[in-house]
C-alpha positions as CSV (number, residue, x, y, z in Angstrom):
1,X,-110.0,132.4,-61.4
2,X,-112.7,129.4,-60.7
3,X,-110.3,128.0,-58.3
4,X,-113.5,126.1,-56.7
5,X,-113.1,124.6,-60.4
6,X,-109.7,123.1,-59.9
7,X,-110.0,122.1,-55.9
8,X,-113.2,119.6,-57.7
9,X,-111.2,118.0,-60.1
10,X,-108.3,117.5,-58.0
11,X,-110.3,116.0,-55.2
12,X,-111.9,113.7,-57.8
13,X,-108.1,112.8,-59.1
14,X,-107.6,111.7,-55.4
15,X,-110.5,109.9,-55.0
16,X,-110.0,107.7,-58.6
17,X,-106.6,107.4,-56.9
18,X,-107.4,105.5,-54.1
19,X,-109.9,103.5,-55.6
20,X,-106.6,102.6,-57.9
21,X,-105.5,101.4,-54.7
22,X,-107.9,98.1,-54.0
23,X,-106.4,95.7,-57.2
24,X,-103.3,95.9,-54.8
25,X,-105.1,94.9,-52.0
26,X,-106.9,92.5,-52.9
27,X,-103.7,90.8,-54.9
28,X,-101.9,91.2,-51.2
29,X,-105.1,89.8,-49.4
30,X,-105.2,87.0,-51.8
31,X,-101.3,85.9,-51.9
32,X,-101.5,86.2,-47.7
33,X,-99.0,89.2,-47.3
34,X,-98.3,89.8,-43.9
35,X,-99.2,93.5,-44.4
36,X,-101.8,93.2,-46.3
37,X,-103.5,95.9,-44.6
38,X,-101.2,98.4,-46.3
39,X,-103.4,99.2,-48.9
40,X,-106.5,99.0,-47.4
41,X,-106.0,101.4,-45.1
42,X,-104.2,103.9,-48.0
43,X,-106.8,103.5,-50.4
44,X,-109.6,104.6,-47.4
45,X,-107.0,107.4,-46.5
46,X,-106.8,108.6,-50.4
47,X,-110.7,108.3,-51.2
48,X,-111.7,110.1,-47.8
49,X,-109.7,113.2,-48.7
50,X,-110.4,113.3,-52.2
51,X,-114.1,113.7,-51.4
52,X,-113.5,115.4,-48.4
53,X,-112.1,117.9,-51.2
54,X,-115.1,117.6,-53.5
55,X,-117.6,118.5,-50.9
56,X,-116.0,121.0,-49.3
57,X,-116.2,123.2,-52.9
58,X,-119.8,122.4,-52.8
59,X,-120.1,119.9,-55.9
60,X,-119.5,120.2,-59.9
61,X,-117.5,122.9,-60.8
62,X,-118.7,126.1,-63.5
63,X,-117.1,126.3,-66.7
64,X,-113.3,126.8,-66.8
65,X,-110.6,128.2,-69.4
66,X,-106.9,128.5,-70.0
67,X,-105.8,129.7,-66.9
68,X,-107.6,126.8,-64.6
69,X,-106.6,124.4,-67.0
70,X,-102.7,126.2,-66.6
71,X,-103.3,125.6,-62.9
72,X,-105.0,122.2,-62.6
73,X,-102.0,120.6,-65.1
74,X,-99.5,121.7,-62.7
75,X,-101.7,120.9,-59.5
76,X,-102.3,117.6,-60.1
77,X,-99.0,116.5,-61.3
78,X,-97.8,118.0,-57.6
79,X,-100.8,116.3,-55.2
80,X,-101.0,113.1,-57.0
81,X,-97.4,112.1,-56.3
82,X,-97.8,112.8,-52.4
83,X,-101.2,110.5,-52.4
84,X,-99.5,108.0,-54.3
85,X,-96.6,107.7,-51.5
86,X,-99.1,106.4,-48.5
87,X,-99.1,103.1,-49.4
88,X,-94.5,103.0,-49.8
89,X,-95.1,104.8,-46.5
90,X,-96.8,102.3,-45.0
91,X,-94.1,99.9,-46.3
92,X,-91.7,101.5,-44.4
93,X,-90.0,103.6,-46.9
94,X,-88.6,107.1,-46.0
95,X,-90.7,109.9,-47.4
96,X,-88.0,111.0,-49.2
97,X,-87.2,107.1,-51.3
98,X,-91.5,107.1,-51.1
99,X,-91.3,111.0,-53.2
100,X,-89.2,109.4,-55.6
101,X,-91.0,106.2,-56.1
102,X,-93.8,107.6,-56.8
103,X,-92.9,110.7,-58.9
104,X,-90.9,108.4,-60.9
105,X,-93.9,106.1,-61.6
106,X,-96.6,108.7,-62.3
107,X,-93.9,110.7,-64.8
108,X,-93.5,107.1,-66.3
109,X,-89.8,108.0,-65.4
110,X,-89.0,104.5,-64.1
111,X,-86.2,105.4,-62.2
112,X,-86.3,103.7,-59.1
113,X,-84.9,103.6,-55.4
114,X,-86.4,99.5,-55.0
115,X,-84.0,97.2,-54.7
116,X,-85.3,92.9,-54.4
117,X,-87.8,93.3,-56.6
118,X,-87.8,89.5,-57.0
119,X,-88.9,89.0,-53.4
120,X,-91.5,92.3,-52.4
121,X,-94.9,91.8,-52.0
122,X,-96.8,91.1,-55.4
123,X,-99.1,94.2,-54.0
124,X,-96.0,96.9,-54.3
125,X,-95.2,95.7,-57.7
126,X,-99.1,96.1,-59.0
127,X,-99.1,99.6,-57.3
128,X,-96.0,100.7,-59.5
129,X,-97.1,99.4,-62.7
130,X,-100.8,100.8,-61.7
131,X,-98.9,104.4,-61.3
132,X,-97.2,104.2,-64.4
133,X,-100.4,103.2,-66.0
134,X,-102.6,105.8,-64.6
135,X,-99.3,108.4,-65.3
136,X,-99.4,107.0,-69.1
137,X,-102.4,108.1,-70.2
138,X,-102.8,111.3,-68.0
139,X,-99.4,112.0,-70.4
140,X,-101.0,111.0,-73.3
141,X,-104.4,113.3,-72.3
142,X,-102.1,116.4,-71.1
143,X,-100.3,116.4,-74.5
144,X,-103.9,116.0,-77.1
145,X,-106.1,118.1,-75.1
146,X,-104.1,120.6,-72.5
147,X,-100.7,121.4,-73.8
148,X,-102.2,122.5,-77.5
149,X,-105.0,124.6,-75.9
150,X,-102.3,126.3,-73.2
151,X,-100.0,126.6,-76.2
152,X,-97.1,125.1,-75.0
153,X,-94.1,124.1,-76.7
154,X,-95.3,124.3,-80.1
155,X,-98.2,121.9,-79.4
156,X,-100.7,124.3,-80.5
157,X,-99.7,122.6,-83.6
158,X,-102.0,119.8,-83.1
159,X,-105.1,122.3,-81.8
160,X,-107.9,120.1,-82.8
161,X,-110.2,123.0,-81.9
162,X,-109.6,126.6,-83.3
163,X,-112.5,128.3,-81.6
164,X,-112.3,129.9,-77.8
165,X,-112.1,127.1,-75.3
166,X,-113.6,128.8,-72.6
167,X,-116.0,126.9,-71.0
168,X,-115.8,123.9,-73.0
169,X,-112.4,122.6,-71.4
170,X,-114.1,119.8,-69.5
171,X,-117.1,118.7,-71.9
172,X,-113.2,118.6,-74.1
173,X,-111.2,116.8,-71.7
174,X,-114.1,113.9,-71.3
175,X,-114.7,113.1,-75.1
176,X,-110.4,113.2,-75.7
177,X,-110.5,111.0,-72.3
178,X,-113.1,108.5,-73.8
179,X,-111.3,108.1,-76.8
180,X,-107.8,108.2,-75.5
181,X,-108.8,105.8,-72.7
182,X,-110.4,103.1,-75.5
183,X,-107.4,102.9,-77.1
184,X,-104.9,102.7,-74.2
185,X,-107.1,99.8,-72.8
186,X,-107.5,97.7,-76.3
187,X,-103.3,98.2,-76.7
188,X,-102.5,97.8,-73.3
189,X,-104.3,94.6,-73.3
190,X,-103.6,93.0,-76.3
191,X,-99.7,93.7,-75.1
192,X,-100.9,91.6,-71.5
193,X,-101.8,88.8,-73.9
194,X,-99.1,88.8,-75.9
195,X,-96.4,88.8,-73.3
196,X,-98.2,86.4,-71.8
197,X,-98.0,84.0,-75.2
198,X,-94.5,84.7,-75.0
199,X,-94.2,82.6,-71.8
200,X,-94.4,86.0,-69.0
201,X,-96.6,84.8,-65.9
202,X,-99.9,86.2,-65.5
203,X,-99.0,88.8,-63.0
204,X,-95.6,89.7,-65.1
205,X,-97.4,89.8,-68.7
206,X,-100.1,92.5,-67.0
207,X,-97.4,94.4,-64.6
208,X,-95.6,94.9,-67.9
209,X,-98.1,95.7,-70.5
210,X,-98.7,98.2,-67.9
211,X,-95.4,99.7,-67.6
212,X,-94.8,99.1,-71.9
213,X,-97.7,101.2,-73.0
214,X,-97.0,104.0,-70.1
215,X,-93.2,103.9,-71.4
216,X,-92.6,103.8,-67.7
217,X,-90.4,101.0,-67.6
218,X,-90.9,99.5,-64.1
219,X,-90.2,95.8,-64.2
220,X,-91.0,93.2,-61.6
221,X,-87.2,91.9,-61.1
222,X,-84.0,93.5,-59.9
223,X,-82.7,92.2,-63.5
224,X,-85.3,94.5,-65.3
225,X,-86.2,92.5,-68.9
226,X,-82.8,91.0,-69.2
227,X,-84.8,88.8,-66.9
228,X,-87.0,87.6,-70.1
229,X,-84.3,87.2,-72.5
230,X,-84.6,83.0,-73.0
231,X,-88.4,84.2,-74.2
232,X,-89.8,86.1,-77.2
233,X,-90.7,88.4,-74.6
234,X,-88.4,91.2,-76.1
235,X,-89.9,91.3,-79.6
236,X,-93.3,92.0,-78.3
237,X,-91.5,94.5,-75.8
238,X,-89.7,96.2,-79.1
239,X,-92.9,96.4,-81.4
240,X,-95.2,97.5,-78.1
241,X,-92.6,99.9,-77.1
242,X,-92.4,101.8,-80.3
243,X,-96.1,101.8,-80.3
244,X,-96.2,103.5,-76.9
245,X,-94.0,106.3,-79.1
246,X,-96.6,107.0,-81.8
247,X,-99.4,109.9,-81.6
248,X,-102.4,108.0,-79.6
249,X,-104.4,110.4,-81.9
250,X,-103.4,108.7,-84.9
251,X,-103.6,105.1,-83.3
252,X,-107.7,106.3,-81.8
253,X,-108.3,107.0,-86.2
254,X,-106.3,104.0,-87.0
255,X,-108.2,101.5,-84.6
256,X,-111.6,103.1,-84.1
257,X,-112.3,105.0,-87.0
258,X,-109.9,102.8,-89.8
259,X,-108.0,105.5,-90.7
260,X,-104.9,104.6,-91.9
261,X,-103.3,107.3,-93.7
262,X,-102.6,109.7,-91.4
263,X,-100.1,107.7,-89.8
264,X,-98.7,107.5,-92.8
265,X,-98.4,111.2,-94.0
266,X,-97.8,112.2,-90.8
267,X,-93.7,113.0,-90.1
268,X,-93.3,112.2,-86.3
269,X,-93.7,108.7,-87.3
270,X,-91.3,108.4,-90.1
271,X,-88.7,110.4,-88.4
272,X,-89.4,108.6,-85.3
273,X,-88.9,105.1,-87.0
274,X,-85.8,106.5,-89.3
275,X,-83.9,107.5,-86.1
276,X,-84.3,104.5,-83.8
277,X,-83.7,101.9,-86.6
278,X,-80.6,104.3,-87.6
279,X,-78.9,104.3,-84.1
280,X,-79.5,100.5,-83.6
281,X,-78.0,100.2,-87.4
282,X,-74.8,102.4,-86.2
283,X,-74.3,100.5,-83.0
284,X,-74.6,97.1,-84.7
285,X,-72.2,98.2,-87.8
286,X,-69.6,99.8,-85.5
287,X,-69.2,96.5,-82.8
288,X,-68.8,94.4,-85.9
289,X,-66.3,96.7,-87.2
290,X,-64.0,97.5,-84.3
291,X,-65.2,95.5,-81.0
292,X,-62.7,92.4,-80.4
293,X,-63.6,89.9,-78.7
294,X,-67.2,90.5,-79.9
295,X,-70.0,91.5,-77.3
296,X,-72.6,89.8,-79.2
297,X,-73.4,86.3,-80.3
298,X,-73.7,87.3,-84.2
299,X,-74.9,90.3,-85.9
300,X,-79.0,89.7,-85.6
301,X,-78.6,89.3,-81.7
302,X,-76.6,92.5,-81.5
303,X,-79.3,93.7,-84.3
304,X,-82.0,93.1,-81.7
305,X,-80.4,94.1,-78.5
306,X,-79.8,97.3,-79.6
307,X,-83.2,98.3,-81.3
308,X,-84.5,97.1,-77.7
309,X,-82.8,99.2,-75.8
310,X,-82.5,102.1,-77.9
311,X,-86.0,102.2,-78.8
312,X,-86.6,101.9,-74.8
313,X,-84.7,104.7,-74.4
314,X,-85.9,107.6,-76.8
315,X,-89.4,106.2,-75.7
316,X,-88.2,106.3,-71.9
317,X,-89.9,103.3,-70.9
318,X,-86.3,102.6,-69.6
319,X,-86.4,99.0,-69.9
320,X,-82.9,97.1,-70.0
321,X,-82.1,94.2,-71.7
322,X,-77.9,94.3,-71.3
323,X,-75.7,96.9,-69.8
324,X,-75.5,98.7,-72.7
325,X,-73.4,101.7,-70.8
326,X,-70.4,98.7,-71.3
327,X,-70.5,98.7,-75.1
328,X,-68.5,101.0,-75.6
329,X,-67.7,105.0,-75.8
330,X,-69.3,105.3,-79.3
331,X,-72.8,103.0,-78.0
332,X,-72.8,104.8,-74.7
333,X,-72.7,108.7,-76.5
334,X,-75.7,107.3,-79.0
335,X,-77.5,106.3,-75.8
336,X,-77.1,110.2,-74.0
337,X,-78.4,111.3,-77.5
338,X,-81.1,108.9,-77.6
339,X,-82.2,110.1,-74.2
340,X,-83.1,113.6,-75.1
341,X,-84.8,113.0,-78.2
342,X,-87.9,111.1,-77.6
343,X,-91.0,109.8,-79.3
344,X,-93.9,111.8,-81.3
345,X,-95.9,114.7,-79.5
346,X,-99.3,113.1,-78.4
347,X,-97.3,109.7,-77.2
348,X,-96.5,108.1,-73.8
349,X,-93.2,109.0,-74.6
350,X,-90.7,111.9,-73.7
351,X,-88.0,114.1,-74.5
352,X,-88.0,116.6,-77.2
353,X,-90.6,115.0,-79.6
354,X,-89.5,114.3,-83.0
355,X,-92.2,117.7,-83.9
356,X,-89.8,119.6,-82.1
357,X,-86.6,118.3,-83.2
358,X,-87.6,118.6,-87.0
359,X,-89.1,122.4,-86.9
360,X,-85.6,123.4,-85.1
361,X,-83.5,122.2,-87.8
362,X,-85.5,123.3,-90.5
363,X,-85.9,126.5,-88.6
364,X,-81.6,126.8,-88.2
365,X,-81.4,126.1,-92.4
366,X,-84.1,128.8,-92.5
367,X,-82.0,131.1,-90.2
368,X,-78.7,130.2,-92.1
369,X,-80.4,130.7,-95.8
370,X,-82.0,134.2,-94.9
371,X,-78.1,135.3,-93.7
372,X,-76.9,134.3,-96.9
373,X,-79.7,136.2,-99.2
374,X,-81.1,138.8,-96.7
375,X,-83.8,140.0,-98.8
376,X,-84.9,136.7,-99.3
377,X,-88.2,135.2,-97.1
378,X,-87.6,131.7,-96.0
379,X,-90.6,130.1,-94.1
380,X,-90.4,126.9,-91.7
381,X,-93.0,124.1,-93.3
382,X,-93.9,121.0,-91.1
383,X,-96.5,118.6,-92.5
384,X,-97.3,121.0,-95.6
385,X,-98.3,123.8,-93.3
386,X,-96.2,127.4,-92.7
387,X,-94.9,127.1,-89.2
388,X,-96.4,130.6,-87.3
389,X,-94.0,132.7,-85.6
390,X,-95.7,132.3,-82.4
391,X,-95.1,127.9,-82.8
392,X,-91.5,128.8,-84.0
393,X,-91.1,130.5,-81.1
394,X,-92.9,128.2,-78.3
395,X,-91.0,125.3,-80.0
396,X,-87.5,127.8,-79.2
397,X,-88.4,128.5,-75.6
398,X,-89.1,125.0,-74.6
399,X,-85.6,123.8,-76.0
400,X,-84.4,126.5,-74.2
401,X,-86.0,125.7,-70.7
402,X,-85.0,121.7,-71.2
403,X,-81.5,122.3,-71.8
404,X,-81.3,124.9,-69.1
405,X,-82.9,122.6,-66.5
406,X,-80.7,120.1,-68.0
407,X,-77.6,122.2,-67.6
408,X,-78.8,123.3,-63.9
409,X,-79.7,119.6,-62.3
410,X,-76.5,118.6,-63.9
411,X,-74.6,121.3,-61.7
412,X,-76.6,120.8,-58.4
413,X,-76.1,116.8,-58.7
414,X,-72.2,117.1,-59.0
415,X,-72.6,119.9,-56.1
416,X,-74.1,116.6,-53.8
417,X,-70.5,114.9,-54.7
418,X,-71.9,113.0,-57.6
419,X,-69.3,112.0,-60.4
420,X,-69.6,113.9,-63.8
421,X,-70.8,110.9,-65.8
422,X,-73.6,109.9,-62.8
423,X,-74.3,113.9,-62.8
424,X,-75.3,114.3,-66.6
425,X,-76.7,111.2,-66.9
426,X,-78.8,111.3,-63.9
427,X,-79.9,114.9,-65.3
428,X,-80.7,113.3,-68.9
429,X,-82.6,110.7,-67.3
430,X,-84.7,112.6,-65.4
431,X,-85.3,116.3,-67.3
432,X,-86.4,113.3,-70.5
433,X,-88.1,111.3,-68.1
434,X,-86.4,107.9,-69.1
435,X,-85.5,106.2,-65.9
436,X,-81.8,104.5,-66.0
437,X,-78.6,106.8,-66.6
438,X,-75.1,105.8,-67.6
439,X,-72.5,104.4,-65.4
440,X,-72.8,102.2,-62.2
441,X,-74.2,104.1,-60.0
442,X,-77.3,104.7,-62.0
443,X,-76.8,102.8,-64.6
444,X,-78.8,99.9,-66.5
445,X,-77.9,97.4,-63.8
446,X,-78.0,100.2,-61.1
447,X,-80.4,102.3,-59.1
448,X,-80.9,105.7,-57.4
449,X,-80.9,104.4,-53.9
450,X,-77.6,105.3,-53.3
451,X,-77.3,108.7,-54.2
452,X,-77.6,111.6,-51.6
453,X,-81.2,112.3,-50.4
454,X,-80.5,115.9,-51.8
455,X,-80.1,114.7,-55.3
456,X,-83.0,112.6,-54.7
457,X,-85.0,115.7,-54.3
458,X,-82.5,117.5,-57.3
459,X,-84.2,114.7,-59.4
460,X,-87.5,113.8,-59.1
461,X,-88.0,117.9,-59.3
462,X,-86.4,117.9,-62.5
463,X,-88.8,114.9,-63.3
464,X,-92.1,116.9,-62.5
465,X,-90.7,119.5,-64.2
466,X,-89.6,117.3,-67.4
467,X,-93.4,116.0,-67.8
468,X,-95.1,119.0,-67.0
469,X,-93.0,120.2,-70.2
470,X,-91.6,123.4,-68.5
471,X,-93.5,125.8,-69.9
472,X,-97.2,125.4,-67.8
473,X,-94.3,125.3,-64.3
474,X,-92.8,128.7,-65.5
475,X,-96.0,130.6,-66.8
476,X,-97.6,129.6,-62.8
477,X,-94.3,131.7,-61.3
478,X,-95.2,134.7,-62.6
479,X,-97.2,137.2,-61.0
480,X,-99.2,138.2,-64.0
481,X,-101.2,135.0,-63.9
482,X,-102.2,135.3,-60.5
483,X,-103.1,139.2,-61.9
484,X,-105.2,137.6,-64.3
């Protein structure tokens, strides 16, 4: 194994990092922070050893394949988080609230430990949307280029490369990047512009476009977007949102190359879009139906709120508009759904993926015909194409790992003397990487900073874990990849 290969680009990582570091600096230096240093002093920490890392493998790395890439996914997903907790350090925060903070942010989980957001340093706040941000699209890079060449979790549906990648993973990684990166900044800005026509601040409309197109969800007040409710704010949140959800690869032919129709014949999309507008319909029918005294003003208002937050949820940006864990028993069970299932494969988003979701059900019909007419072959189609036995059975073992981590946290949280609503929920939140649970511990209108320092730990574990889709975490336990 090159792992001179993987020391270099991890170094590099750290370095870009810290660089990431000086916007926050210089917003603290410039608003007269009395510790303004903070980031200074992090950023020099962070670039030092990143390049202390570079040199010490001697410079550019030699070609690499499926094993370094195996190793560098994990890796980097593991180092980053501790870099990015200098500067919450420096704040004064525990290393244990820091771990969190910054795990959440780089998994665009979006959970957080913060409390008085309203009245922390301008500097902080930048910092967690520029984590989020940089998390977003190292998501978005992992799941086009990585995940389909390790084969993991079915992704090797969307190989865009048949031929042997060895060797060619980086030359890869840079033209995806380029691409990726183009269309991530163009979105990501034209959200910043927008919020800010909605009546956002400067600093908010950029904190958030950040945290929108990362489906992060870290907001700049306590009172998370219910904060912008007067404005239009939430529309552009809604559309940008769902956009966050879609394959970037479709939205890089769409907006560089004008290729339209393959976001519209592809069926992550459409099942995407059926299922968000669906659960918002189902919420809205059912308070209109049974809830008295109402909980919203008429029938669009409830119409709106609900898309909002539901569509923040299956993305898990994990933005809140209303406690929507008080609407009800029948609103609140949509919601756990909502947080397992997810956007499309190639998105910001998390969860399942709606790629996932559709080949299991057509693969339980296919299961369920063959009983009935044994003789009888029954093949699993998605998007026109016969579903390989080796995708069918990636696609399997990945919904098995992610409801067996789900099933684990969930025990080990209650076993820190967590209730059984703030257990599952806190397990949902984090294995989907969404960021606010149910109930009022953690909760819409609630945080994590309460909770043990053990289930702190229990969580943002399960978050790492959650993003780095399983699979790539189990394969680097075994002994016959170290064998080779």
């Amino acid at each position: 194994m090159q792992l001179r290969a993987v020391i270099f680009a991890i170094g590099l990582m750290v370095a870009l990092l810290g660089a990431a570091m000086i916007p926050s600096a210089l917003l603290d230096i410039a608003d007269g922070t009395e510790q303004w240093h903070v980031f200074l002093i992090s950023a020099a920490i962070s670039i030092l050893i990143g390049a202390g890392l570079a040199v010490l493998v001697g410079g550019a790395p030699p070609s690499t394949g499926a094993r370094e890439a195996f190793l560098l996914t994990v890796m980097i997903w593991i180092v980053l988080p501790v870099i990015a907790t200098i500067p919450f350090l420096n704040y004064g925060m525990s290393f244990t609230d820091a771990m969190f903070e910054s795990v959440s942010g780089l998994t665009t989980t979006g959970a957080t430990v913060m409390t008085g957001l309203d009245s922390t340093s301008r500097g902080i706040l930048l910092w967690r949307a520029i984590l989020q941000w940089i998390g977003g699209i190292g998501i978005i890079v992992t799941a086009i280029a990585i995940l389909p060449m390790l084969r993991v979790g079915g992704m090797q549906l969307f190989q865009i490369e048949s031929s042997d990648m060895s060797g060619k993973f980086l030359p890869r990684i840079t033209e995806i990047t380029a691409q990726t990166g183009i269309v991530y900044l163009i979105i990501s800005a034209v959200c910043a512009i927008t919020y800010a026509a909605c009546g956002m601040s400067a600093f908010d409309a950029i904190a958030h476009s950040m945290t929108t197109m990362s489906a992060g969800g870290y907001s700049t007040h306590d009172t998370s977007f219910a904060y912008f409710n007067d404005t239009p704010a939430a529309y552009a949140a809604t559309f940008f949102m769902f956009i966050a959800g879609l394959p970037f690869s479709l939205l890089a032919l769409l907006i560089l190359h004008g290729r339209w129709r393959p976001m519209i014949t592809d069926p992550q999309p459409r099942l995407y879009a059926c299922l968000a507008l669906g659960f918002a319909l189902v919420i809205v029918v059912w308070h209109e139906a049974v809830v008295d005294p109402p909980i919203f003003d008429h029938v669009f208002h409830g119409f709106r709120q609900a898309l909002f937050n539901i569509i923040s949820i299956m993305t898990g940006t994990g933005y809140a508009s209303a406690p929507y864990d008080t609407w009800g028993e029948p609103a609140v069970i949509i919601f756990l759904i909502a947080t397992f299932l997810g956007g499309c494969a190639g998105s910001a988003a998390c969860g399942i993926k709606m790629f996932r979701l559709e080949i299991s059900f057509k693969a339980v019909l296919a299961y369920a015909s063959q009983i009935v007419r044994p003789n009888r072959v029954v093949r699993v189609r998605y998007a026109g194409r016969v579903v390989s036995s080796d995708t069918l059975q990636s696609v399997m073992v990945f919904v098995f790992l992610y409801l067996a981590t789900f099933v684990i946290a969930t025990i080990l949280l209650s076993m820190t003397g967590l209730d059984l609503l703030t257990s599952i929920s806190a397990a949902a939140t984090s294995v989907s990487n969404v960021g606010p649970g149910l109930g009022p511990v953690v909760g819409p209108s609630g945080t994590f900073q309460d909770i043990p320092v053990v289930a702190k730990w229990i969580c943002f574990i399960t978050m790492l874990m959650g993003r780095l889709e399983f699979v790539a975490v189990f394969t680097l336990m075994t002994a016959r990849f170290w064998k080779g």
